[in-house]
mmCIF file of the N, C-alpha and C atoms, coordinates in Angstrom:
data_MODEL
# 
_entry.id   MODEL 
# 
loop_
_atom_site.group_PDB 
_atom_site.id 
_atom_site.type_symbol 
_atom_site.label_atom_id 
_atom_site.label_alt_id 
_atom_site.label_comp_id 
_atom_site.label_asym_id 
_atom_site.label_entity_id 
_atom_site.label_seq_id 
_atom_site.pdbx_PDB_ins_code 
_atom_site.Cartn_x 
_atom_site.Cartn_y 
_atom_site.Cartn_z 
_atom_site.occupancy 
_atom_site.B_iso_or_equiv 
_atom_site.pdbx_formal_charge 
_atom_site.auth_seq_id 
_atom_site.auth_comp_id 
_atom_site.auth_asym_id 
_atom_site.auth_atom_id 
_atom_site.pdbx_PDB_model_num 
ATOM 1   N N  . UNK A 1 1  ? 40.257  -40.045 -13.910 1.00 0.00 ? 1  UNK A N  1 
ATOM 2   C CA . UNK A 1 1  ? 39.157  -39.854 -14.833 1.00 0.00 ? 1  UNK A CA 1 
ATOM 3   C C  . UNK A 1 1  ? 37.821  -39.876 -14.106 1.00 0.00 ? 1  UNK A C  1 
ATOM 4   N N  . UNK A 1 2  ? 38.115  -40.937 -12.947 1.00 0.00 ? 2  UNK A N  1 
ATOM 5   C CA . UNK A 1 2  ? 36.520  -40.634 -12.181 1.00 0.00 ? 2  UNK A CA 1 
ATOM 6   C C  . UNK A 1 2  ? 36.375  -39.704 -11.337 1.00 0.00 ? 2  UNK A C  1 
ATOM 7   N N  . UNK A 1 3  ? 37.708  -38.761 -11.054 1.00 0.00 ? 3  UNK A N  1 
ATOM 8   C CA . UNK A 1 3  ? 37.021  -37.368 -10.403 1.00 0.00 ? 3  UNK A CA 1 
ATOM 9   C C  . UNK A 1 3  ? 36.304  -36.308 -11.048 1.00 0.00 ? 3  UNK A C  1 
ATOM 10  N N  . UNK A 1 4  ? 37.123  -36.708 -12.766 1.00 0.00 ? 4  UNK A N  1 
ATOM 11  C CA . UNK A 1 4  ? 36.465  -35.683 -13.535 1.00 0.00 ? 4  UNK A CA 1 
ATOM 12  C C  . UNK A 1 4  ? 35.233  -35.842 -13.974 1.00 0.00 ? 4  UNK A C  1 
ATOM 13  N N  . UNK A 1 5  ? 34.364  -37.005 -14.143 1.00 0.00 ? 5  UNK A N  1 
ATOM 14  C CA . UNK A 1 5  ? 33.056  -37.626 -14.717 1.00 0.00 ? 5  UNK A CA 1 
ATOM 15  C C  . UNK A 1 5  ? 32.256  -37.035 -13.533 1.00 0.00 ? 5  UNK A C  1 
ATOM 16  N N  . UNK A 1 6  ? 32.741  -37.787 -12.150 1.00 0.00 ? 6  UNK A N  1 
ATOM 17  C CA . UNK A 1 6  ? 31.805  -37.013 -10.979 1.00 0.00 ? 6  UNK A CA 1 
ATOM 18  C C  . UNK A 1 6  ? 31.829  -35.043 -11.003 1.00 0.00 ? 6  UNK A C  1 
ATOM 19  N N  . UNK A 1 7  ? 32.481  -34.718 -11.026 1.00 0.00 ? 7  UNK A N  1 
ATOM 20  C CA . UNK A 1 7  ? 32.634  -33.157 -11.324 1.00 0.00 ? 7  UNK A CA 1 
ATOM 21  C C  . UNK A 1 7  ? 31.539  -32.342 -12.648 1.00 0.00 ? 7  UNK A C  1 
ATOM 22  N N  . UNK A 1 8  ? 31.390  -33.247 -13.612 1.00 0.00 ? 8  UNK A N  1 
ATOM 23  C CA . UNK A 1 8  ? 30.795  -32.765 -14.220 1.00 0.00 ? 8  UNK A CA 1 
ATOM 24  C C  . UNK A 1 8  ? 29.538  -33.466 -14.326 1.00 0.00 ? 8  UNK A C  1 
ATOM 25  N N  . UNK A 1 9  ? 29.263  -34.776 -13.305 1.00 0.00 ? 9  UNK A N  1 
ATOM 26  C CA . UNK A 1 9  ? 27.864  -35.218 -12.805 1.00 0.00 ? 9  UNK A CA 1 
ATOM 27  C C  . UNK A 1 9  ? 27.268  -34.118 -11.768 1.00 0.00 ? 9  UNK A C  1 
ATOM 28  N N  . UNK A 1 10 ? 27.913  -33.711 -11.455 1.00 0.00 ? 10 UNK A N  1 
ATOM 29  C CA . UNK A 1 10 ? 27.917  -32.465 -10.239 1.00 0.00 ? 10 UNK A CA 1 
ATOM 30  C C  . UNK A 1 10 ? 27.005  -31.342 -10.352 1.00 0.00 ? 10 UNK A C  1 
ATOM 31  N N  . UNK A 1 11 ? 28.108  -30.481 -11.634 1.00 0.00 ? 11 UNK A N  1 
ATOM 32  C CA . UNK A 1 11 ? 27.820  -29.619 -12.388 1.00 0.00 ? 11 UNK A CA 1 
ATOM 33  C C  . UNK A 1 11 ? 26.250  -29.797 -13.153 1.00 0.00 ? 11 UNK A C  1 
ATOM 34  N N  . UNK A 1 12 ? 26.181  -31.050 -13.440 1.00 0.00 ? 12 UNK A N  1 
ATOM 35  C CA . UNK A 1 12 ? 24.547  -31.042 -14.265 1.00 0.00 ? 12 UNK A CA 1 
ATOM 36  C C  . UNK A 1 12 ? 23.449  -31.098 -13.216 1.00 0.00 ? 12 UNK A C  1 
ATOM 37  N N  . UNK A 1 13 ? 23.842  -31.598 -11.949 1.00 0.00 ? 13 UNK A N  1 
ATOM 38  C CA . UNK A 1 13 ? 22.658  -31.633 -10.904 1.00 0.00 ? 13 UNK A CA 1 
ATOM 39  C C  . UNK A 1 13 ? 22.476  -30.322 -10.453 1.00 0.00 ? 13 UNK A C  1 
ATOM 40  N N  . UNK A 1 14 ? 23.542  -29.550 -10.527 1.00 0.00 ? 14 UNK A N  1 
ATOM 41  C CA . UNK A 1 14 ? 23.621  -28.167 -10.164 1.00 0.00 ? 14 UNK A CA 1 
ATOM 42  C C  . UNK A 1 14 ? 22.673  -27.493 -11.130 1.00 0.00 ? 14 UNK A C  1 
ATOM 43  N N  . UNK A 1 15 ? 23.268  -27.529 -12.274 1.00 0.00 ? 15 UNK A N  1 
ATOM 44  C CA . UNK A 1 15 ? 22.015  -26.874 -13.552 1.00 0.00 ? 15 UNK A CA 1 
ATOM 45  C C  . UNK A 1 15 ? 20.742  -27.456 -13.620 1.00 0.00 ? 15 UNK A C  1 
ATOM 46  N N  . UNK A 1 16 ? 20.389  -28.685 -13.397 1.00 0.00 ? 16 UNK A N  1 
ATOM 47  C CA . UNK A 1 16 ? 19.019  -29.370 -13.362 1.00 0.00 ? 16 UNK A CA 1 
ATOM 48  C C  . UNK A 1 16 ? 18.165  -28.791 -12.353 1.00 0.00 ? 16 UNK A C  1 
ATOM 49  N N  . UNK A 1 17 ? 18.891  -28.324 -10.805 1.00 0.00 ? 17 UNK A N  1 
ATOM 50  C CA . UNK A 1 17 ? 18.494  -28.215 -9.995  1.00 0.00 ? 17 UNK A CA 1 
ATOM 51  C C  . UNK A 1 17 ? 17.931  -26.446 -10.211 1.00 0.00 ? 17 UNK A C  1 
ATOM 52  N N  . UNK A 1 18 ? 18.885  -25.899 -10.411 1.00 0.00 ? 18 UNK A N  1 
ATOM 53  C CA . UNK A 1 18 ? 18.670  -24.342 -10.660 1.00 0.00 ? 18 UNK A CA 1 
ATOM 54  C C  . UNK A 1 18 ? 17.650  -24.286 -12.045 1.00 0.00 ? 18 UNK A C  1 
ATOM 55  N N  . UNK A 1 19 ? 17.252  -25.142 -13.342 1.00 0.00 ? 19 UNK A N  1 
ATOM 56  C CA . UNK A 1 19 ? 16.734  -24.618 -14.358 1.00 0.00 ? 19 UNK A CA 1 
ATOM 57  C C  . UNK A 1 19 ? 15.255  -24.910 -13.358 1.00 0.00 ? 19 UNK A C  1 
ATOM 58  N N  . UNK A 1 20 ? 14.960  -25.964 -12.895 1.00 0.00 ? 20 UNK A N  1 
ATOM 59  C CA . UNK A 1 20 ? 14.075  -26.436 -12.033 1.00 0.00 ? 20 UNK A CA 1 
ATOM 60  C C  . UNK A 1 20 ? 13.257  -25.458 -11.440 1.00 0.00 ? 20 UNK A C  1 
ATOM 61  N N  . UNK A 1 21 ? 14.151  -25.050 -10.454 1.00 0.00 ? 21 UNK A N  1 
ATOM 62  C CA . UNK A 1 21 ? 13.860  -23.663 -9.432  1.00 0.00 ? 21 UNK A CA 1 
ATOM 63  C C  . UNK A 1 21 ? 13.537  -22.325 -9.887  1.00 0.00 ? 21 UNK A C  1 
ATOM 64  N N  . UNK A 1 22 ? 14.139  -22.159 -11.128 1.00 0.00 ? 22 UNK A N  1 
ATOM 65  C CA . UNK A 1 22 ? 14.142  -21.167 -12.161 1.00 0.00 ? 22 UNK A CA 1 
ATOM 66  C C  . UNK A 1 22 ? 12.296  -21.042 -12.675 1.00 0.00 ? 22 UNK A C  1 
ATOM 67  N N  . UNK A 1 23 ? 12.259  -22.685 -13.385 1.00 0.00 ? 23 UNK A N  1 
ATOM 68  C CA . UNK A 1 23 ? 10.441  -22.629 -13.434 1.00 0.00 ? 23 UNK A CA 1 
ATOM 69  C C  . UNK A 1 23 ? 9.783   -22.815 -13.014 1.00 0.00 ? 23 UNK A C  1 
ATOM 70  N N  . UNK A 1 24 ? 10.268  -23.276 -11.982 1.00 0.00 ? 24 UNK A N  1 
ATOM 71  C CA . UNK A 1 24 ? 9.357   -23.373 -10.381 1.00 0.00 ? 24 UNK A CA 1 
ATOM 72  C C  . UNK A 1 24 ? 8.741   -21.474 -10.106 1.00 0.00 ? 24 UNK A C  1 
ATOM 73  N N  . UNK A 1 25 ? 9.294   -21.106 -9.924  1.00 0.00 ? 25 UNK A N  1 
ATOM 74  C CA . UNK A 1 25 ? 9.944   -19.702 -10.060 1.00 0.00 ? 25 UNK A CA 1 
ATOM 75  C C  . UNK A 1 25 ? 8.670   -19.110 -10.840 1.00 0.00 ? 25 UNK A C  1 
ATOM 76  N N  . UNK A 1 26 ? 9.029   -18.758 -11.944 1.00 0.00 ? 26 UNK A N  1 
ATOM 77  C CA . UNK A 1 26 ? 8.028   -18.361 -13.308 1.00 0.00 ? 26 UNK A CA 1 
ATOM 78  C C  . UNK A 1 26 ? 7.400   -18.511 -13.053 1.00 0.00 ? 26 UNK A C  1 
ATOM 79  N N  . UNK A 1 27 ? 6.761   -20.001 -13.310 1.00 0.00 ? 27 UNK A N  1 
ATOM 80  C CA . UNK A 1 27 ? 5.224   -20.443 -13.850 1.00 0.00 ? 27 UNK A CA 1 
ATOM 81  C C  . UNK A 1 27 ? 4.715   -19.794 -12.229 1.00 0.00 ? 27 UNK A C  1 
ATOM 82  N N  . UNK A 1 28 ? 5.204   -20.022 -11.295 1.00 0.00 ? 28 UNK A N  1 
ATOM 83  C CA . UNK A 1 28 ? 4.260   -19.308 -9.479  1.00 0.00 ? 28 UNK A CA 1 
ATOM 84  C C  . UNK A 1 28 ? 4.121   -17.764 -10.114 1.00 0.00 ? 28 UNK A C  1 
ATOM 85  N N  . UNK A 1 29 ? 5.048   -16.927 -10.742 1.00 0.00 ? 29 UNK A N  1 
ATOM 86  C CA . UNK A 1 29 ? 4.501   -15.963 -10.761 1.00 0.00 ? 29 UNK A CA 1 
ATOM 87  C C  . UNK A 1 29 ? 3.943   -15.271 -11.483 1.00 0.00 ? 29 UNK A C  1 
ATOM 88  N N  . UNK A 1 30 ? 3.448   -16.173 -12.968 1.00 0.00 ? 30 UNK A N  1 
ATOM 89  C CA . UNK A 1 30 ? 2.479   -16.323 -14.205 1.00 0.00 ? 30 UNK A CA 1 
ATOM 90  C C  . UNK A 1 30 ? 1.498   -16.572 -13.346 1.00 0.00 ? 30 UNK A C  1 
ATOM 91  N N  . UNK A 1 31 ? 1.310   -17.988 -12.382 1.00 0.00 ? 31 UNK A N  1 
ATOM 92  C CA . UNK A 1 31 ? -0.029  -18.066 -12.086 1.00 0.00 ? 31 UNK A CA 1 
ATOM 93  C C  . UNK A 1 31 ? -0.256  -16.791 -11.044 1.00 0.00 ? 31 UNK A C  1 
ATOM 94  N N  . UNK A 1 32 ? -0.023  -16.366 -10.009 1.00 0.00 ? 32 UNK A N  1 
ATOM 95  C CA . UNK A 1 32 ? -0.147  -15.317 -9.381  1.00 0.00 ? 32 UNK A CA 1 
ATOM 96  C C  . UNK A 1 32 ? -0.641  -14.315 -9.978  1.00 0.00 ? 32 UNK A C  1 
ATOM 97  N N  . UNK A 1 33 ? -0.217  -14.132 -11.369 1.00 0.00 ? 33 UNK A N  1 
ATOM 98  C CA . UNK A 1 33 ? -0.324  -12.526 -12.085 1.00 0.00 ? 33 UNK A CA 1 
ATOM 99  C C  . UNK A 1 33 ? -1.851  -12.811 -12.645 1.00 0.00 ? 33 UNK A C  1 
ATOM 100 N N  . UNK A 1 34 ? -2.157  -14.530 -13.199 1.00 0.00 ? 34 UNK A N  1 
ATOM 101 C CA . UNK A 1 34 ? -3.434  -14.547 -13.001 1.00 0.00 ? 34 UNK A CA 1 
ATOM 102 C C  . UNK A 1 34 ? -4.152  -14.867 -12.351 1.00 0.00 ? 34 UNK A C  1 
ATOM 103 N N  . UNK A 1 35 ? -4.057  -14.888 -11.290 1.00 0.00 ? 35 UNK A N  1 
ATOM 104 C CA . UNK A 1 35 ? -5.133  -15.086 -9.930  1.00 0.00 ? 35 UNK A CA 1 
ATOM 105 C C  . UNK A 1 35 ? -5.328  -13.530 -9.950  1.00 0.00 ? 35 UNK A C  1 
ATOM 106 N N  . UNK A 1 36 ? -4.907  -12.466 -9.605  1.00 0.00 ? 36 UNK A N  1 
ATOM 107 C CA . UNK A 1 36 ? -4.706  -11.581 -9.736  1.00 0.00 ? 36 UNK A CA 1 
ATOM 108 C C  . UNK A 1 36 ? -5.359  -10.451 -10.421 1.00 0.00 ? 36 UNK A C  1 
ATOM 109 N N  . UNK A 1 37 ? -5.379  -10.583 -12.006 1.00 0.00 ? 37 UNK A N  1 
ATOM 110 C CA . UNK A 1 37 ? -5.695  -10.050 -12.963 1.00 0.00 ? 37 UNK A CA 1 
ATOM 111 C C  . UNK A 1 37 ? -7.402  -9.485  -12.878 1.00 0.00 ? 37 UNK A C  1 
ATOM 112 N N  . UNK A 1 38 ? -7.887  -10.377 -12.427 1.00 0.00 ? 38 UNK A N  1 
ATOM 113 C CA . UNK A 1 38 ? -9.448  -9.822  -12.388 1.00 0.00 ? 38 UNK A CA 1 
ATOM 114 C C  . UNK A 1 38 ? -9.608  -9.096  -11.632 1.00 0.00 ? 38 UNK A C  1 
ATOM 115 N N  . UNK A 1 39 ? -8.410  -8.720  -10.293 1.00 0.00 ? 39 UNK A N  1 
ATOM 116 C CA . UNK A 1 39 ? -9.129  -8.544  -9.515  1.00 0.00 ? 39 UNK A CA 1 
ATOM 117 C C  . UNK A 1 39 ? -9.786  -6.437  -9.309  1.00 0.00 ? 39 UNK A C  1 
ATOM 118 N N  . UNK A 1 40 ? -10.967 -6.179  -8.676  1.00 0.00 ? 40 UNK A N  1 
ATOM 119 C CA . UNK A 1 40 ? -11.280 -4.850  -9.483  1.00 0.00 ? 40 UNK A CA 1 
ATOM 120 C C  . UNK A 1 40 ? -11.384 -4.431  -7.713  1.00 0.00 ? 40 UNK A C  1 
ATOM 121 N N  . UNK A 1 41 ? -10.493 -4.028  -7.861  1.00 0.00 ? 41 UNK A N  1 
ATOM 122 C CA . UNK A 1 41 ? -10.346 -3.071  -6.128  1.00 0.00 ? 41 UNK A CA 1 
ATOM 123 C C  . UNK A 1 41 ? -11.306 -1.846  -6.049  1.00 0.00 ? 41 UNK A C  1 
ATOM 124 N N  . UNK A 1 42 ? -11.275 -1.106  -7.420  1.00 0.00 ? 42 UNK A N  1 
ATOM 125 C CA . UNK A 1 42 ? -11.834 0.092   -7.434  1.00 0.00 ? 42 UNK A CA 1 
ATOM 126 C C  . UNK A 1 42 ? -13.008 0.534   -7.582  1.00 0.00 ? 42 UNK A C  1 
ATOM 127 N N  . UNK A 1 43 ? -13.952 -0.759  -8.061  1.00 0.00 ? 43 UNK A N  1 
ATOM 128 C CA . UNK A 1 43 ? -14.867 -0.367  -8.221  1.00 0.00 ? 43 UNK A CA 1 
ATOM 129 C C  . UNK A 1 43 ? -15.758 0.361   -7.350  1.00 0.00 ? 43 UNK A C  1 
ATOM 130 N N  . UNK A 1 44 ? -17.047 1.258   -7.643  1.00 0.00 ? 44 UNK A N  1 
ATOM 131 C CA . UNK A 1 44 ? -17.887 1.381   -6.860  1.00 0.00 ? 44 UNK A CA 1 
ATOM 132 C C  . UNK A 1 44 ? -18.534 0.312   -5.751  1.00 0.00 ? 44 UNK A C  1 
ATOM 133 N N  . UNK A 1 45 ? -18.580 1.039   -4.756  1.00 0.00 ? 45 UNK A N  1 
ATOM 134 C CA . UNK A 1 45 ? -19.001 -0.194  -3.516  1.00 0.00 ? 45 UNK A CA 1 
ATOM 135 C C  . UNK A 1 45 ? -21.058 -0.396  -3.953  1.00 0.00 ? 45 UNK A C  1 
ATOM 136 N N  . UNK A 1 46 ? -21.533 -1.900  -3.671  1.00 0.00 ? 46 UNK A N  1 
ATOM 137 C CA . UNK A 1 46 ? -22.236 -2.026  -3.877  1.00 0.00 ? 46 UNK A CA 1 
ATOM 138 C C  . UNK A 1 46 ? -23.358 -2.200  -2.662  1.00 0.00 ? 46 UNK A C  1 
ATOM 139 N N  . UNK A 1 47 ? -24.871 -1.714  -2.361  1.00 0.00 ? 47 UNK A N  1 
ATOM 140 C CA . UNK A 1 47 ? -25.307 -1.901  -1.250  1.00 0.00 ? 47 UNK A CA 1 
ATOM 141 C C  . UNK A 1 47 ? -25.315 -0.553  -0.332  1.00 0.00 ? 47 UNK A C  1 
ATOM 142 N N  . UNK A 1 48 ? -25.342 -1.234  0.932   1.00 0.00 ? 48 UNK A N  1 
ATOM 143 C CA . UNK A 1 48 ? -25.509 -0.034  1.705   1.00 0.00 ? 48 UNK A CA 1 
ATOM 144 C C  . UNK A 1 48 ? -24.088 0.581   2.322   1.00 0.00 ? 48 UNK A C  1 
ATOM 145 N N  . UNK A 1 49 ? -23.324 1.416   1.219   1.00 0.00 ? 49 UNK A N  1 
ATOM 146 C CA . UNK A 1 49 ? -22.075 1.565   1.622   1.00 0.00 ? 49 UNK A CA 1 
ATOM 147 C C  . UNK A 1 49 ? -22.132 3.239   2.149   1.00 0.00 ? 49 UNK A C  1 
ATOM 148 N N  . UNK A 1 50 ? -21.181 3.413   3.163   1.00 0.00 ? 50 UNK A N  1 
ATOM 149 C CA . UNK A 1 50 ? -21.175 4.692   3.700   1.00 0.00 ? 50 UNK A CA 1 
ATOM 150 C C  . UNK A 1 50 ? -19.722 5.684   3.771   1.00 0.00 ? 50 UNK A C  1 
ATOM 151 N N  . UNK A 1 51 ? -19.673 6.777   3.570   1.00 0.00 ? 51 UNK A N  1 
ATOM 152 C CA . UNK A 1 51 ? -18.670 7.670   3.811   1.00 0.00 ? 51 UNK A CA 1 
ATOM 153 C C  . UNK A 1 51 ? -18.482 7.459   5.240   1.00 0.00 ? 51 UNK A C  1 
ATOM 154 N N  . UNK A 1 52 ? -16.527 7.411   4.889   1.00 0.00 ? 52 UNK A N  1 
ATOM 155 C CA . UNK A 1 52 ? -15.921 7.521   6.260   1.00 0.00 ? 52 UNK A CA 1 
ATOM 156 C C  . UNK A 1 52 ? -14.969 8.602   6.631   1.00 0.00 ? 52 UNK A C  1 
ATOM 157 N N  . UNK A 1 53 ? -15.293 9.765   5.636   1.00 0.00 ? 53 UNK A N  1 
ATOM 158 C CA . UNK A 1 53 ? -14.328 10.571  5.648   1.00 0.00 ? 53 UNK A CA 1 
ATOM 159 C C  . UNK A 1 53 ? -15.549 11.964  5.325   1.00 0.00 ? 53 UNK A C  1 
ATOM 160 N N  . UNK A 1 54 ? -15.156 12.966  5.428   1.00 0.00 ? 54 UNK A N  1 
ATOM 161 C CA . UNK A 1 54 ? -15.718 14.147  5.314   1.00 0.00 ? 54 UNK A CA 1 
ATOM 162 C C  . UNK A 1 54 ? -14.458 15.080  4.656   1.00 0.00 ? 54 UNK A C  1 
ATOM 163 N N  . UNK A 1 55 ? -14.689 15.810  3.131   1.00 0.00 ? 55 UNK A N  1 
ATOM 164 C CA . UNK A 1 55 ? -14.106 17.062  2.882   1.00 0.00 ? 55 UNK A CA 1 
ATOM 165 C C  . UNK A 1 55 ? -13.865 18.315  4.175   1.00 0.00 ? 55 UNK A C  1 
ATOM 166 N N  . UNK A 1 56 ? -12.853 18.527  4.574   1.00 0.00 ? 56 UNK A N  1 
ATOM 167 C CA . UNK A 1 56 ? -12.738 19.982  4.852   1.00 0.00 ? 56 UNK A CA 1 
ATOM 168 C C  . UNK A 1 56 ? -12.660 20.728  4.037   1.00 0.00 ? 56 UNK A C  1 
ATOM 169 N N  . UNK A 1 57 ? -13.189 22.144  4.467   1.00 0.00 ? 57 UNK A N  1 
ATOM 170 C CA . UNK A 1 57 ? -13.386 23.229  3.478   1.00 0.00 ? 57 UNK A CA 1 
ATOM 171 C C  . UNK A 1 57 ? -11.498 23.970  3.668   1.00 0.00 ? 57 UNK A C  1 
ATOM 172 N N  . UNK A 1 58 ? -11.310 24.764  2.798   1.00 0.00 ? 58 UNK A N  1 
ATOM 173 C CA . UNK A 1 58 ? -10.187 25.248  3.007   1.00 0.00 ? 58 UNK A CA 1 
ATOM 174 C C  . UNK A 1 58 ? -9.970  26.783  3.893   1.00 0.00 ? 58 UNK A C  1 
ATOM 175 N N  . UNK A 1 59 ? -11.390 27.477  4.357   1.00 0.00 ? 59 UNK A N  1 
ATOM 176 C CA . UNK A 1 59 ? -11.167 27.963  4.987   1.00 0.00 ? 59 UNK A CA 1 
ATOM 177 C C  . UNK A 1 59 ? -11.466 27.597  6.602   1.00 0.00 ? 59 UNK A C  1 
ATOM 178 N N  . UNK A 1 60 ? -11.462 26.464  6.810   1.00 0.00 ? 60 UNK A N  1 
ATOM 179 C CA . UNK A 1 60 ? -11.389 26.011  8.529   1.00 0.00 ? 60 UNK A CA 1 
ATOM 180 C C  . UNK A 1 60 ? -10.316 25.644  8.700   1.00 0.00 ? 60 UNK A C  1 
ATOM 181 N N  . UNK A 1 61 ? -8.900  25.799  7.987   1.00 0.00 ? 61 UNK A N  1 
ATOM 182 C CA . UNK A 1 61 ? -7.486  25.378  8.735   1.00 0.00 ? 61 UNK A CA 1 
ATOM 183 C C  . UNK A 1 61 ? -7.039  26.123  8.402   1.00 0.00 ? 61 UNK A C  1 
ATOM 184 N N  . UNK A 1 62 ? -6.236  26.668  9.100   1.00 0.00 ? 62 UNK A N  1 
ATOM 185 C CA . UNK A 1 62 ? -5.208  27.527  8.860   1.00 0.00 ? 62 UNK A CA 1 
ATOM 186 C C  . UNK A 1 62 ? -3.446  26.888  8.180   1.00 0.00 ? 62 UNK A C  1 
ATOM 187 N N  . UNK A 1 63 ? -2.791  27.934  8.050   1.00 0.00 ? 63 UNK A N  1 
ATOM 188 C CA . UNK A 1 63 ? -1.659  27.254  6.893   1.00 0.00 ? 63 UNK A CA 1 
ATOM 189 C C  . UNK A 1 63 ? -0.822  26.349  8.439   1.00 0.00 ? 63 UNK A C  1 
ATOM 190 N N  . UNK A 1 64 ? -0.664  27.242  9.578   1.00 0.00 ? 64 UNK A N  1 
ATOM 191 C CA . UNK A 1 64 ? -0.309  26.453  10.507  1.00 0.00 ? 64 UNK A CA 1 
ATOM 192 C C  . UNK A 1 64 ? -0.772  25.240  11.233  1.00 0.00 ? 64 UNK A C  1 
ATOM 193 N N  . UNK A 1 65 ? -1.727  24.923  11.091  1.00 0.00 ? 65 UNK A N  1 
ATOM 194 C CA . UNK A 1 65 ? -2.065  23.409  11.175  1.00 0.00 ? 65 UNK A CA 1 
ATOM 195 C C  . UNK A 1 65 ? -2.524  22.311  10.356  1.00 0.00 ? 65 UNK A C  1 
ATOM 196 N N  . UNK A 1 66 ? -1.806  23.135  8.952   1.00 0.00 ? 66 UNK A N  1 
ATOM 197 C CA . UNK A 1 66 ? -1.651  22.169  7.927   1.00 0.00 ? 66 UNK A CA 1 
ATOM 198 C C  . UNK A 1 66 ? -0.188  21.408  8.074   1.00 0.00 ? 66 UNK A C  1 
ATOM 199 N N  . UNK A 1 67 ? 0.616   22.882  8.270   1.00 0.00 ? 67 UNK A N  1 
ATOM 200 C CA . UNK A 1 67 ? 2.035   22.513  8.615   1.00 0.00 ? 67 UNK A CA 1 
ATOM 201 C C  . UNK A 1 67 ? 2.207   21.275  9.536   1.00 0.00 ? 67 UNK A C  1 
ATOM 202 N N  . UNK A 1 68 ? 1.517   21.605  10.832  1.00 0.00 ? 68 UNK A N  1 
ATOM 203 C CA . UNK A 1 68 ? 1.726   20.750  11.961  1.00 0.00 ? 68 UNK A CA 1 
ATOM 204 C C  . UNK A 1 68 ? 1.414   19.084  11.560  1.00 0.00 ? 68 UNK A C  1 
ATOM 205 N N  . UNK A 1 69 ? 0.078   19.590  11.176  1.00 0.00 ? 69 UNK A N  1 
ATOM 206 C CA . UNK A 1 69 ? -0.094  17.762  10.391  1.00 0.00 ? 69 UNK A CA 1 
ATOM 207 C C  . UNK A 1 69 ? 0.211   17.086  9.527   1.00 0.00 ? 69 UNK A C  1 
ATOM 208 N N  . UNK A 1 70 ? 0.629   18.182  8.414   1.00 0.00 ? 70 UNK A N  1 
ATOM 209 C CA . UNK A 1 70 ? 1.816   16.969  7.895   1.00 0.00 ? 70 UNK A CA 1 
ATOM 210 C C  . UNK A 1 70 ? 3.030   17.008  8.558   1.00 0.00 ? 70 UNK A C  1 
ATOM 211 N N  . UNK A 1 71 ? 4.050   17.269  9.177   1.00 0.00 ? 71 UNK A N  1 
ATOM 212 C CA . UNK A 1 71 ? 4.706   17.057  10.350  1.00 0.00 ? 71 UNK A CA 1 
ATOM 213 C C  . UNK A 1 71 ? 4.979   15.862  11.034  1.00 0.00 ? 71 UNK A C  1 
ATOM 214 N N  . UNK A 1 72 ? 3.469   15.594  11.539  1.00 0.00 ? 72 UNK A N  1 
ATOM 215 C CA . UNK A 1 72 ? 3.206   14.783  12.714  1.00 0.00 ? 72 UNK A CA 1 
ATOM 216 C C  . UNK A 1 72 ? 2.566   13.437  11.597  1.00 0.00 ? 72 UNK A C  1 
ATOM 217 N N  . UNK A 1 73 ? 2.404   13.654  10.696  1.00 0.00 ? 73 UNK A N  1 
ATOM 218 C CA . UNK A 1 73 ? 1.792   12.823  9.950   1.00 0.00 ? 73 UNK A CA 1 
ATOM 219 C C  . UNK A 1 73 ? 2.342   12.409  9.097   1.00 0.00 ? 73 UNK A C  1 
ATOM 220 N N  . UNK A 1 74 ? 2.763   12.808  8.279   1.00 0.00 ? 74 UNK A N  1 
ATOM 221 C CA . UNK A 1 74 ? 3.597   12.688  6.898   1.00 0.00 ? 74 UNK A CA 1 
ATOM 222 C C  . UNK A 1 74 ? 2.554   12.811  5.415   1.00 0.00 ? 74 UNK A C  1 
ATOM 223 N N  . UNK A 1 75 ? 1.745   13.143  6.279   1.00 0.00 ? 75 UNK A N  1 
ATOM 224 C CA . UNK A 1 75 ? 0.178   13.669  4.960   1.00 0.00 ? 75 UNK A CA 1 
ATOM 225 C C  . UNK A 1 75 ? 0.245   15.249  4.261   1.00 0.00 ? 75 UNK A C  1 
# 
């Protein structure tokens, strides 16, 4: 009878341990989602912000070194 009492003392540390870990679990990635939530990546930059990129026009490349660079690029 006392293998079976320990077996199912076992079994509940097992579930205590996993419901535990389970909301351990959650609530980290409730709070995460609000740490998170405000955050505004997109906005317009504020200050003295500058272009780091320049439009090409579509007639300075040709179809073959569009080819090549996405190729070599995966763009």
């Amino acid at each position: 009878m006392l293998s079976r009492f320990e077996a199912i003392w076992n079994g509940c540390k097992i579930l205590i341990v996993f419901v535990a870990c389970t909301a351990f679990f959650y609530y980290g990635i409730l709070f995460l989602m609000a740490e998170y939530q405000g955050d505004q990546r997109y906005d317009t930059p504020e200050g003295n912000a500058i272009k780091v990129f320049e439009n090409m026009s579509e007639e300075d490349i040709t179809f073959r070194e569009r080819l090549w660079h996405f190729w070599q690029r995966g763009e």
